[in-house]
C-alpha positions in Angstrom: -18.4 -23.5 -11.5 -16.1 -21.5 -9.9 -13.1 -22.2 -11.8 -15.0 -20.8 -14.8 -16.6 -17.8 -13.4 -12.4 -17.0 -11.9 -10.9 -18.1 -15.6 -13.8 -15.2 -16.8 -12.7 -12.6 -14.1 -8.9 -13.4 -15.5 -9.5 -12.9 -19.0 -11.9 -9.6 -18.0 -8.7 -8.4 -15.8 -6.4 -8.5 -18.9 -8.7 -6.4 -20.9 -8.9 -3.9 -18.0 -12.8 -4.4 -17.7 -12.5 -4.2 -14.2 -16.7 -2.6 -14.1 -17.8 -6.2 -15.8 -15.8 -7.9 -13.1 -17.6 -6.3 -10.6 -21.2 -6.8 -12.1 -20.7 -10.6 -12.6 -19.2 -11.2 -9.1 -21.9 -8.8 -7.6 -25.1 -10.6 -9.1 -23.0 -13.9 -8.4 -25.3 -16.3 -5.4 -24.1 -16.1 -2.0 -23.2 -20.0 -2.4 -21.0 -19.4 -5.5 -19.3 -16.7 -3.7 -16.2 -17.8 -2.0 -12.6 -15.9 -0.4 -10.8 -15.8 -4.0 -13.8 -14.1 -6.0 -14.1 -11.8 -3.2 -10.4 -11.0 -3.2 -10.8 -10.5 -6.8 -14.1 -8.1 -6.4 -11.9 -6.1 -4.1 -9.4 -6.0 -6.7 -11.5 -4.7 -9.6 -12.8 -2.1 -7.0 -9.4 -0.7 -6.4 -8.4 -0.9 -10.3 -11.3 1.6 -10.3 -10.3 3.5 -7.4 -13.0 2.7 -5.1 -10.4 2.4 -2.5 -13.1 2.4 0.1 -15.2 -0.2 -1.1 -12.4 -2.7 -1.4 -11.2 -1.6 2.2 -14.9 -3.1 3.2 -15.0 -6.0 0.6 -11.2 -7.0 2.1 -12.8 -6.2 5.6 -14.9 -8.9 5.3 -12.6 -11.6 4.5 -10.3 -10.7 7.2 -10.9 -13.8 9.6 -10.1 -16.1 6.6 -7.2 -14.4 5.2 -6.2 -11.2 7.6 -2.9 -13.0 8.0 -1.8 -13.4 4.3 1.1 -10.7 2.8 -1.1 -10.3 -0.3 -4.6 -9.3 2.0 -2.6 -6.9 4.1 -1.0 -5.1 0.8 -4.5 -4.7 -0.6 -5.5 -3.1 2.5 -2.2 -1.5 2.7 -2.3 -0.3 -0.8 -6.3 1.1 -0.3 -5.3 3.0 2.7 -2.5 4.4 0.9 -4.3 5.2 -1.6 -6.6 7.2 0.8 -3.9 9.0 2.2 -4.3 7.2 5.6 -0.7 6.3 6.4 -1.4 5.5 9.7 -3.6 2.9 8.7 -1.6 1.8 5.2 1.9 1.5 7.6 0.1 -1.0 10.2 -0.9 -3.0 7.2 2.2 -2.6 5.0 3.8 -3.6 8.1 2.0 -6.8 8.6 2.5 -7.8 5.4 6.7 -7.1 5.8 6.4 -9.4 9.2 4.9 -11.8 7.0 7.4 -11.8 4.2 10.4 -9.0 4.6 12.0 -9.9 1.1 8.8 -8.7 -0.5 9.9 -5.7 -2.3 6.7 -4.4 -3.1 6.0 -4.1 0.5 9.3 -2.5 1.0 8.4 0.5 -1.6 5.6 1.0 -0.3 6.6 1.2 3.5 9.6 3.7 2.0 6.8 5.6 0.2 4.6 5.3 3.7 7.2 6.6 5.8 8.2 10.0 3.4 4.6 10.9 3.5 4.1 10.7 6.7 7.5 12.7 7.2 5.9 15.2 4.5 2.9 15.7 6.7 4.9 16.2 9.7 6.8 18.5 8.2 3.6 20.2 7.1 2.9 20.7 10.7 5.8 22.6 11.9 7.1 19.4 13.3 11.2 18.6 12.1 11.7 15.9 14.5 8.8 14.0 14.2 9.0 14.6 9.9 12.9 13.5 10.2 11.9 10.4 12.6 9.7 9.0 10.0 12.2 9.8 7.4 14.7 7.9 8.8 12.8 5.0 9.5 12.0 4.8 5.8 15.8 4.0 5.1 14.6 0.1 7.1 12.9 -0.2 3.6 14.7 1.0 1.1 15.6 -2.3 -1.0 16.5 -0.2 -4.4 18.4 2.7 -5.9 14.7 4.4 -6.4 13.6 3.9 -2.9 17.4 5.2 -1.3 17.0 8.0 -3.7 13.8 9.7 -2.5 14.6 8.7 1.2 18.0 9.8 1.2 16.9 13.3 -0.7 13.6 13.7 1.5 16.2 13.3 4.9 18.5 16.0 3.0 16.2 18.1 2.1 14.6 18.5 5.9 18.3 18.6 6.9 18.4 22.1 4.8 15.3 23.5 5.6 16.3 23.3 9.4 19.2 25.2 8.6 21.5 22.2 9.4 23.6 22.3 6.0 26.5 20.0 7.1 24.4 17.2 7.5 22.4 17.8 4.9 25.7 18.0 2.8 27.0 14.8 4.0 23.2 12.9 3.4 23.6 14.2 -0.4 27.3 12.7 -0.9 
């Protein structure tokens, strides 16, 4: 039964019907419920960007799969999402310490990191906004990612005046 009802929620996730997904997994029985059409409810819930209500749904399932990559970068990805870094880095992290070749993870931890500098910076505070920049270069795993760390490092380079470095980041 289950098969069926996931081989249903896969065709339904091709077509982008992610609202159908959640009706038929939400007036599904408590027994036929199990972790993988509750990961996949949390899922269509994001698709729709119900960030919240999958950060619950995922919530719920944590005991069983809290220590999987893919759990932690749905909670991650929610809480990013959200613009709750705080809360996205401790799950993105996970998710690296689980699997640190993952370079989904990686992009996301470098996009973590530069908005958390961004908000720093924000605040009036240079150090704390270059810290966070810096530590996004751990990440960076393409020409993308070294692109907008390197730049966003630069950039707060010049705007504290200190055009040397700044010049040097940009070569």
């Amino acid at each position: 039964m289950n098969d069926e009802i996931l081989k249903e929620i896969e065709k339904l996730e091709e077509l982008e019907k992610y609202e159908e997904i959640i009706n038929i997994i939400e007036n599904l029985q408590a027994e036929q419920l199990n972790t993988e059409i509750i990961v996949e409810l949390a899922r269509a819930y994001v698709n729709i960007q119900k960030y919240e209500k999958a950060i619950e749904i995922l919530k719920s399932i944590e005991s069983e799969v809290g220590d999987t990559v893919l759990w932690n970068w749905r909670v991650g990805y929610s809480y990013f999402f959200l613009e709750d870094y705080i809360n996205a880095k401790k799950h993105f992290l996970k998710a690296y310490e689980l699997d640190s070749d993952d370079e989904d993870v990686c992009n996301f931890l470098v996009g973590v990191y530069l908005s958390l500098a961004r908000n720093e910076d924000k605040k009036g505070n240079s150090i704390k906004a270059l810290e966070y920049a810096f530590e996004s270069r751990k990440y960076v795993r393409n020409d993308e990612s070294e692109l907008d760390s390197e730049t966003l490092i630069a950039w707060l380079y010049d705007k504290s005046m200190d055009y040397t470095k700044a010049e040097e980041i940009l070569k």
